[in-house]
Biopython code that builds the backbone (N, CA, C, O; Angstrom):
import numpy as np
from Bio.PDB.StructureBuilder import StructureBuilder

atoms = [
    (1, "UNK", "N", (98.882, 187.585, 161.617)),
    (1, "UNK", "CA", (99.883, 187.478, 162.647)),
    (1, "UNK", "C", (100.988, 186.547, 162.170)),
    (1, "UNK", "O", (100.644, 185.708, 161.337)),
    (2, "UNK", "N", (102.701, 186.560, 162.697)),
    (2, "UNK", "CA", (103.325, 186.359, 162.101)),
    (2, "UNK", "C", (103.221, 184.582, 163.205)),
    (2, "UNK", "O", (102.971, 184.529, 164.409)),
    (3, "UNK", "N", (103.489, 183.436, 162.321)),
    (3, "UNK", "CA", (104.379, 182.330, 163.197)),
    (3, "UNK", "C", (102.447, 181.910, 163.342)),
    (3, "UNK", "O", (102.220, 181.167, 164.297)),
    (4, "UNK", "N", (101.638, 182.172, 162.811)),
    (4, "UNK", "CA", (100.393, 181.478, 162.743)),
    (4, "UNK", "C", (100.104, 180.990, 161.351)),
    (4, "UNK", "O", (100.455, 181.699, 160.408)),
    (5, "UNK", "N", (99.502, 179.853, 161.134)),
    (5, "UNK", "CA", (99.332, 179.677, 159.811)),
    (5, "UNK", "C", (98.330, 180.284, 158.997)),
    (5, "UNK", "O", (97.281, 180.609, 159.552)),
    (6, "UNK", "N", (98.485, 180.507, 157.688)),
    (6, "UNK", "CA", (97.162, 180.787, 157.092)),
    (6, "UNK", "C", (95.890, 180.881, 157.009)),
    (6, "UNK", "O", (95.560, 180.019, 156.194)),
    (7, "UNK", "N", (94.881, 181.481, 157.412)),
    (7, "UNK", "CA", (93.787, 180.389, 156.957)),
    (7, "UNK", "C", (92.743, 181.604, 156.485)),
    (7, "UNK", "O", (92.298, 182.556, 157.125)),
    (8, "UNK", "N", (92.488, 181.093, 154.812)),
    (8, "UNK", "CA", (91.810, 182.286, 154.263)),
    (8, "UNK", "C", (90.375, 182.330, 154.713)),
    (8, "UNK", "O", (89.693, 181.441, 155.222)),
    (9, "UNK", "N", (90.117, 183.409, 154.447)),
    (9, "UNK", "CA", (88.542, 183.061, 154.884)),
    (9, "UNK", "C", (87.670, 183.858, 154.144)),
    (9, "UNK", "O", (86.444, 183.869, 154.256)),
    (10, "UNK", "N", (88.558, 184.729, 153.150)),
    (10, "UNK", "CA", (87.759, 185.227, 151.572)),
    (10, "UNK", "C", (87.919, 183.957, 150.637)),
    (10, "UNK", "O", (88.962, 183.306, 150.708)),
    (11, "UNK", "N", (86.925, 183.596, 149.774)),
    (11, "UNK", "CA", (86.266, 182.697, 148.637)),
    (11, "UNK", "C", (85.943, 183.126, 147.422)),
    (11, "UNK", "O", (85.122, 183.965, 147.053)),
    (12, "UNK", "N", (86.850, 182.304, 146.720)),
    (12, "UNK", "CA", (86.493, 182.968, 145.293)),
    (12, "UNK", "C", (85.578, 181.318, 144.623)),
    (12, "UNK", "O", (85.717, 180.207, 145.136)),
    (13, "UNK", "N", (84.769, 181.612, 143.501)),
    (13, "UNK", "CA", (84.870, 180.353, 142.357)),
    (13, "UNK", "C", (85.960, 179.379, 142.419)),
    (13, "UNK", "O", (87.102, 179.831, 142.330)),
    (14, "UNK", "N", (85.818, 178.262, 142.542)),
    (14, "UNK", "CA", (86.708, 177.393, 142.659)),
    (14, "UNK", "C", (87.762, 177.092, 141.552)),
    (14, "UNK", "O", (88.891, 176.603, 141.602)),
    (15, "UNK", "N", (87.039, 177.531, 140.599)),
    (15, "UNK", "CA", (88.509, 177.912, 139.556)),
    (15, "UNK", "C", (89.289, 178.917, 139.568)),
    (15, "UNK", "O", (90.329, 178.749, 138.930)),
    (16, "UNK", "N", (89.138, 180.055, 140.143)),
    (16, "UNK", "CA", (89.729, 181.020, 140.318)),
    (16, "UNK", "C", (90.443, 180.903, 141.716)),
    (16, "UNK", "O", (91.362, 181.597, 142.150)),
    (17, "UNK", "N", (89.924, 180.067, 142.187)),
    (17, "UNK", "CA", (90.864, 179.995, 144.106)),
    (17, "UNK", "C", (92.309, 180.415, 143.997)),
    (17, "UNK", "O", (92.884, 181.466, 144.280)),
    (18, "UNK", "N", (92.792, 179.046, 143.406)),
    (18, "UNK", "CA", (94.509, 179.112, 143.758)),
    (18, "UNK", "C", (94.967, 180.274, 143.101)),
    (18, "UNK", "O", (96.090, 180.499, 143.551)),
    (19, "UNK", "N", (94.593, 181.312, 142.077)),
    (19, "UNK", "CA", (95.039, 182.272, 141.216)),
    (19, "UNK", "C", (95.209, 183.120, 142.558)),
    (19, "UNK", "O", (96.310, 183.430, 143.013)),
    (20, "UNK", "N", (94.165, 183.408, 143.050)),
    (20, "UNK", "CA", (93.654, 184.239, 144.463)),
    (20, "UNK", "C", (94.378, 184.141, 145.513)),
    (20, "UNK", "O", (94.970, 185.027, 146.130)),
    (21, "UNK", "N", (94.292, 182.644, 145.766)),
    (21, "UNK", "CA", (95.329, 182.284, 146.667)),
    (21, "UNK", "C", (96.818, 183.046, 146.162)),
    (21, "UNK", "O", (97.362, 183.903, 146.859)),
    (22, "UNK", "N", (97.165, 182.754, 145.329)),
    (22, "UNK", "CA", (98.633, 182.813, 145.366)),
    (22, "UNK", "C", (99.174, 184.227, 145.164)),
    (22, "UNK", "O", (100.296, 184.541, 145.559)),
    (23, "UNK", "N", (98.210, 185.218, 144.433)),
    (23, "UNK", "CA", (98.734, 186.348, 143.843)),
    (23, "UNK", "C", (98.079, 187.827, 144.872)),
    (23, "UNK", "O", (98.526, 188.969, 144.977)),
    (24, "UNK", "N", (96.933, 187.199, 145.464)),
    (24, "UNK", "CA", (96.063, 187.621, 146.264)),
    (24, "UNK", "C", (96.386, 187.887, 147.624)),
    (24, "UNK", "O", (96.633, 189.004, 148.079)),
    (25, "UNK", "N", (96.373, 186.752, 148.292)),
    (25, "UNK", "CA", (96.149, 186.553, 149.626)),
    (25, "UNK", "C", (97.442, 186.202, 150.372)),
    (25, "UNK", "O", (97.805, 186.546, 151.497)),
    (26, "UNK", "N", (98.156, 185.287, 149.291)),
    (26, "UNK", "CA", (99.398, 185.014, 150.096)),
    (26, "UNK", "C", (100.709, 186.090, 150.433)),
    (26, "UNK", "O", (101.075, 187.005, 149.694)),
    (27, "UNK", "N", (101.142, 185.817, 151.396)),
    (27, "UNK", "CA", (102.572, 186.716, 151.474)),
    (27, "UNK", "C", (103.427, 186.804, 150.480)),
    (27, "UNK", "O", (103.672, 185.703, 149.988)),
    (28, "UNK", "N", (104.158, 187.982, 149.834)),
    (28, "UNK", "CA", (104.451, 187.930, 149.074)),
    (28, "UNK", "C", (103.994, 187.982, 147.458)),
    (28, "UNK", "O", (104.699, 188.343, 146.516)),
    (29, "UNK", "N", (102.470, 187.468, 147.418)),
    (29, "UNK", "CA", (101.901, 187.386, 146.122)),
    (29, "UNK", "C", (101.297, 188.788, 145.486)),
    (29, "UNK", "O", (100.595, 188.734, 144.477)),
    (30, "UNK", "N", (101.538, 189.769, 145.986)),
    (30, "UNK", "CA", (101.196, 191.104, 145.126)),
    (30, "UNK", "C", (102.188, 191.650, 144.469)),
    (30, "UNK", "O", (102.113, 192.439, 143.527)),
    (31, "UNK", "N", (103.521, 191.034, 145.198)),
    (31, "UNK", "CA", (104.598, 191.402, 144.164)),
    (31, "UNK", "C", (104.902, 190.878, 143.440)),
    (31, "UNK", "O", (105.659, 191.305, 142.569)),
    (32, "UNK", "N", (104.367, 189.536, 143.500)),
    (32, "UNK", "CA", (104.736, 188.493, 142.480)),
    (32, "UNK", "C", (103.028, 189.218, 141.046)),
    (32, "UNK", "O", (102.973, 189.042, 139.829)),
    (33, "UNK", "N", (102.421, 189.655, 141.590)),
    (33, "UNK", "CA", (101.336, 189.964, 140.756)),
    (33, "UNK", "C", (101.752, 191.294, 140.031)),
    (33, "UNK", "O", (100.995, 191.557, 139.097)),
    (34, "UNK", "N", (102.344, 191.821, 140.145)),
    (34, "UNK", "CA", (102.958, 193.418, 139.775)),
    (34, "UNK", "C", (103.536, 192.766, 138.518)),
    (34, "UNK", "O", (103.210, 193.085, 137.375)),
    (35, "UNK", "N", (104.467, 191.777, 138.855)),
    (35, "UNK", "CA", (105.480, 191.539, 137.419)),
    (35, "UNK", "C", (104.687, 190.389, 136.824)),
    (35, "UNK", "O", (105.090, 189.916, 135.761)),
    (36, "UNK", "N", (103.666, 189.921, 137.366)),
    (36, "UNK", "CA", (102.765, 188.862, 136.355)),
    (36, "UNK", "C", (102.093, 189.409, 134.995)),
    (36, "UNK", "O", (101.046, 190.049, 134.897)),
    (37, "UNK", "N", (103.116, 188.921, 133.795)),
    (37, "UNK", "CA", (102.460, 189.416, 132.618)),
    (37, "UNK", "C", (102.141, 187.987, 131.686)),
    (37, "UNK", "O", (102.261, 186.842, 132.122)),
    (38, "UNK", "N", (101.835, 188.249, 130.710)),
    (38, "UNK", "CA", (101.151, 186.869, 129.817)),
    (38, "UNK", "C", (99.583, 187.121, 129.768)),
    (38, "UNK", "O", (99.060, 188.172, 130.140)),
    (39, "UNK", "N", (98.838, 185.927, 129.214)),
    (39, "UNK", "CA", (97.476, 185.270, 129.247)),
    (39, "UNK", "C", (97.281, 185.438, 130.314)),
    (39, "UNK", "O", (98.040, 184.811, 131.054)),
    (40, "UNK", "N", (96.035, 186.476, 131.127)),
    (40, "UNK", "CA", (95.429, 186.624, 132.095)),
    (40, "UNK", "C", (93.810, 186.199, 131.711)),
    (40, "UNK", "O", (93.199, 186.557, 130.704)),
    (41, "UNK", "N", (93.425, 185.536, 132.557)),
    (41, "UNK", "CA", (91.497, 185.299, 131.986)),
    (41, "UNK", "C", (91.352, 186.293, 132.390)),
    (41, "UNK", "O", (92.233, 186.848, 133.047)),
    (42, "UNK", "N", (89.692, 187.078, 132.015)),
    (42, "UNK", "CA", (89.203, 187.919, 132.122)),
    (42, "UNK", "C", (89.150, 188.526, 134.108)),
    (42, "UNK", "O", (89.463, 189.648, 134.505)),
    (43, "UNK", "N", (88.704, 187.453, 134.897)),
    (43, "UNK", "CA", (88.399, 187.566, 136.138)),
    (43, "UNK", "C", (89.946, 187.332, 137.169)),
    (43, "UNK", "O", (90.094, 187.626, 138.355)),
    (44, "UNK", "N", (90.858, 186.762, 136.297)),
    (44, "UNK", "CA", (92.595, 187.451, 136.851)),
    (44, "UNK", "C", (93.241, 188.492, 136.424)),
    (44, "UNK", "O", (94.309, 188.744, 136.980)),
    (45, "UNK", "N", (92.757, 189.388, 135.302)),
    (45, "UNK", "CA", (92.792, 190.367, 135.256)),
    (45, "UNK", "C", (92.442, 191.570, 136.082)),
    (45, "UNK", "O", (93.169, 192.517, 136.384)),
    (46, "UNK", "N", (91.286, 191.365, 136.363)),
    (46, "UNK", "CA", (90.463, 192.011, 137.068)),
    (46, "UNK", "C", (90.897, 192.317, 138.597)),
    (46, "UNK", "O", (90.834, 193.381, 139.214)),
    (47, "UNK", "N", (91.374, 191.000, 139.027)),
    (47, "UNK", "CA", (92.112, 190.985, 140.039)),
    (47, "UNK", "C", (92.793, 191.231, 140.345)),
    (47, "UNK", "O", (92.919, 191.374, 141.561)),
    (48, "UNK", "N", (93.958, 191.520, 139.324)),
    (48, "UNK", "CA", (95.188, 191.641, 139.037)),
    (48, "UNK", "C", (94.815, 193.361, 138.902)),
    (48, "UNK", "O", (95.813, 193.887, 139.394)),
    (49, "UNK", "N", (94.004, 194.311, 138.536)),
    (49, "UNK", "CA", (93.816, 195.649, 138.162)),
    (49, "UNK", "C", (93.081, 195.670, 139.087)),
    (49, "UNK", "O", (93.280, 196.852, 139.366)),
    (50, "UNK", "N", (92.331, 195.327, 139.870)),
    (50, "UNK", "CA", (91.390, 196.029, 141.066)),
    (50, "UNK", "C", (92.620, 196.204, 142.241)),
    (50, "UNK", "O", (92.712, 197.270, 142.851)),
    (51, "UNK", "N", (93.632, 194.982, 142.528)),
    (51, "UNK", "CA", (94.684, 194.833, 143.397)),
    (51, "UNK", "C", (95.554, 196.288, 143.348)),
    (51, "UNK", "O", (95.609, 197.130, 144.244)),
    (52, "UNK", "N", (96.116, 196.315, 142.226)),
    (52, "UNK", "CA", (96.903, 197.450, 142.254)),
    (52, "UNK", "C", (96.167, 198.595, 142.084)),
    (52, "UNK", "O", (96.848, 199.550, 142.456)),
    (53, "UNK", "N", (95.145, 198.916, 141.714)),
    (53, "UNK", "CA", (94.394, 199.817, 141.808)),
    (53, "UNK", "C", (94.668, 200.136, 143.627)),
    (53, "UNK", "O", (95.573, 200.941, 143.850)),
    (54, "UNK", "N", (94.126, 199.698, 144.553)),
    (54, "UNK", "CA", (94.126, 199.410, 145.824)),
    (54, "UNK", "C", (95.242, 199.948, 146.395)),
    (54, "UNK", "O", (95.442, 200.984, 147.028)),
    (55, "UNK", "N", (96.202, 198.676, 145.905)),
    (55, "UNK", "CA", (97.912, 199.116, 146.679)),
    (55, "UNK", "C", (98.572, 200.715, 146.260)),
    (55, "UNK", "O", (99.542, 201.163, 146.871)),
    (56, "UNK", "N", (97.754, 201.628, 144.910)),
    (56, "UNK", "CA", (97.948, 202.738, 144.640)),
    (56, "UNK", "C", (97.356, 203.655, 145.536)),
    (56, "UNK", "O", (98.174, 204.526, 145.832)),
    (57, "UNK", "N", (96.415, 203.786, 146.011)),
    (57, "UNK", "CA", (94.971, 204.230, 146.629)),
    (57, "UNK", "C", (95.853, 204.379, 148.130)),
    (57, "UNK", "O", (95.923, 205.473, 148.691)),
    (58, "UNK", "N", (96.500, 203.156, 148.690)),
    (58, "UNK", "CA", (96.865, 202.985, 149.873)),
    (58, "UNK", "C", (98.408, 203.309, 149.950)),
    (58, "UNK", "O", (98.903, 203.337, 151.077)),
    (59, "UNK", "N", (99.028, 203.498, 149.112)),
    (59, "UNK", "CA", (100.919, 204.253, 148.658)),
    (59, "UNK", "C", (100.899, 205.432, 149.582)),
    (59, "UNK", "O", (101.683, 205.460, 150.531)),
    (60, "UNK", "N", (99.839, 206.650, 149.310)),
    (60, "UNK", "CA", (100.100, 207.834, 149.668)),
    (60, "UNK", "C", (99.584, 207.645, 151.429)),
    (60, "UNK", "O", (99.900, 208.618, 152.113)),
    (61, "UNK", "N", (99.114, 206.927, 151.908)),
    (61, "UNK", "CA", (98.914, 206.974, 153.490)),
    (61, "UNK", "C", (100.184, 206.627, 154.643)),
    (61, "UNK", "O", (101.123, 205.838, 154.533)),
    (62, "UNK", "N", (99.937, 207.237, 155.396)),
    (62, "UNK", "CA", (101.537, 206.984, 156.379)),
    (62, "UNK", "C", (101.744, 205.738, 156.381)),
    (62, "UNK", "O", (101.005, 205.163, 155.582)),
    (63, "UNK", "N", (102.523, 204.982, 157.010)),
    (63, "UNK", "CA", (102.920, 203.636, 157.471)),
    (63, "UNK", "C", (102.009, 202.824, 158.136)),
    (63, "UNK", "O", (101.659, 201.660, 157.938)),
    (64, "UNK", "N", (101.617, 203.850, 159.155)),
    (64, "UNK", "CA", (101.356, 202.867, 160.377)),
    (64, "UNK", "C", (99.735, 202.965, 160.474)),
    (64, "UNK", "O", (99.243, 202.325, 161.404)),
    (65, "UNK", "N", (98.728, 203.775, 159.525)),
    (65, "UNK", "CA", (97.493, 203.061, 159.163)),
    (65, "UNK", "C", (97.488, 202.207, 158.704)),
    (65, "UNK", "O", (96.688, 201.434, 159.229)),
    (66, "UNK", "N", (98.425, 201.470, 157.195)),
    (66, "UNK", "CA", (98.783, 201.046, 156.683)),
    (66, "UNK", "C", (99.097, 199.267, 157.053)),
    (66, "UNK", "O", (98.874, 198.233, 156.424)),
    (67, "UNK", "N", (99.724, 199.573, 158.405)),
    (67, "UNK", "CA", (99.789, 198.274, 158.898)),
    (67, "UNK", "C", (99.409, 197.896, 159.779)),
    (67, "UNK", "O", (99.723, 196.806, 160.258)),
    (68, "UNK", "N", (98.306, 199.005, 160.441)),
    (68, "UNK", "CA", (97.693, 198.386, 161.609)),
    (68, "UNK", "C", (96.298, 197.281, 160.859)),
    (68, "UNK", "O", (95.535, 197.341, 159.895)),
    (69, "UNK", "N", (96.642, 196.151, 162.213)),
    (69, "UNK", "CA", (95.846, 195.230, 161.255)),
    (69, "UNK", "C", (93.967, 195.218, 161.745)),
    (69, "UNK", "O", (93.572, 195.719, 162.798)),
    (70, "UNK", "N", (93.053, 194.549, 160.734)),
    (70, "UNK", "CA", (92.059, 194.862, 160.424)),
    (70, "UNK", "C", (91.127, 194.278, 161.711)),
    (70, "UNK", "O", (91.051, 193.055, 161.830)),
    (71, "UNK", "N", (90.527, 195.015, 162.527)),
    (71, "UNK", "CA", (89.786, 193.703, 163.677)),
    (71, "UNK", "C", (88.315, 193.760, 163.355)),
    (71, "UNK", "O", (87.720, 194.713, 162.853)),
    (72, "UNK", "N", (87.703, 192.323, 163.803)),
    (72, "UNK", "CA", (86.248, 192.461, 163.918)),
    (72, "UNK", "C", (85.602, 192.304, 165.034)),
    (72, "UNK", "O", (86.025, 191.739, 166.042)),
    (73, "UNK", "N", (84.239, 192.956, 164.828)),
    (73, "UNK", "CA", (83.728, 192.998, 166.425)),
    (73, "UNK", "C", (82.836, 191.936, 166.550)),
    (73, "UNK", "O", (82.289, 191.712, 167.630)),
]
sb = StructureBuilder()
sb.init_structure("model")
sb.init_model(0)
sb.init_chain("A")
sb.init_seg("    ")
for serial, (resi, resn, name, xyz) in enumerate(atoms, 1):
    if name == "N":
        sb.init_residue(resn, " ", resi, " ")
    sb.init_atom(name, np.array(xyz, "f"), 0.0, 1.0, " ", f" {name:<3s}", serial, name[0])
structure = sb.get_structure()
């Protein structure tokens, strides 16, 4: 929701957090992950190719599955 703050509540390895955090989870950070090239470790790679794997998978669906957001019961 927009004008609420963050608060993740997927967990990665604590060395891998902020990678997650930032390229992952945050607003904005999948596009910043699209043009992220260089030295990737093995498990930001992964992340980095399972992600867009995903955002490909989810391209061809209308809009508005797309952004309806996820609830739990």
């Amino acid at each position: 929701m927009f004008g609420t703050p963050d608060r993740y509540r997927l967990t990665v390895r604590e060395r891998d957090q902020e990678f997650f955090e930032t390229y992952i989870q945050a607003r904005g950070g999948l596009d910043k992950l699209r043009e992220l090239n260089g030295t990737l470790t093995d498990i930001q790679r992964n992340f980095k190719d399972n992600a867009l794997l995903f955002l490909s998978r989810l391209a061809p669906l209308p809009e508005v599955p797309r952004q309806r957001p996820m609830t739990t019961s």
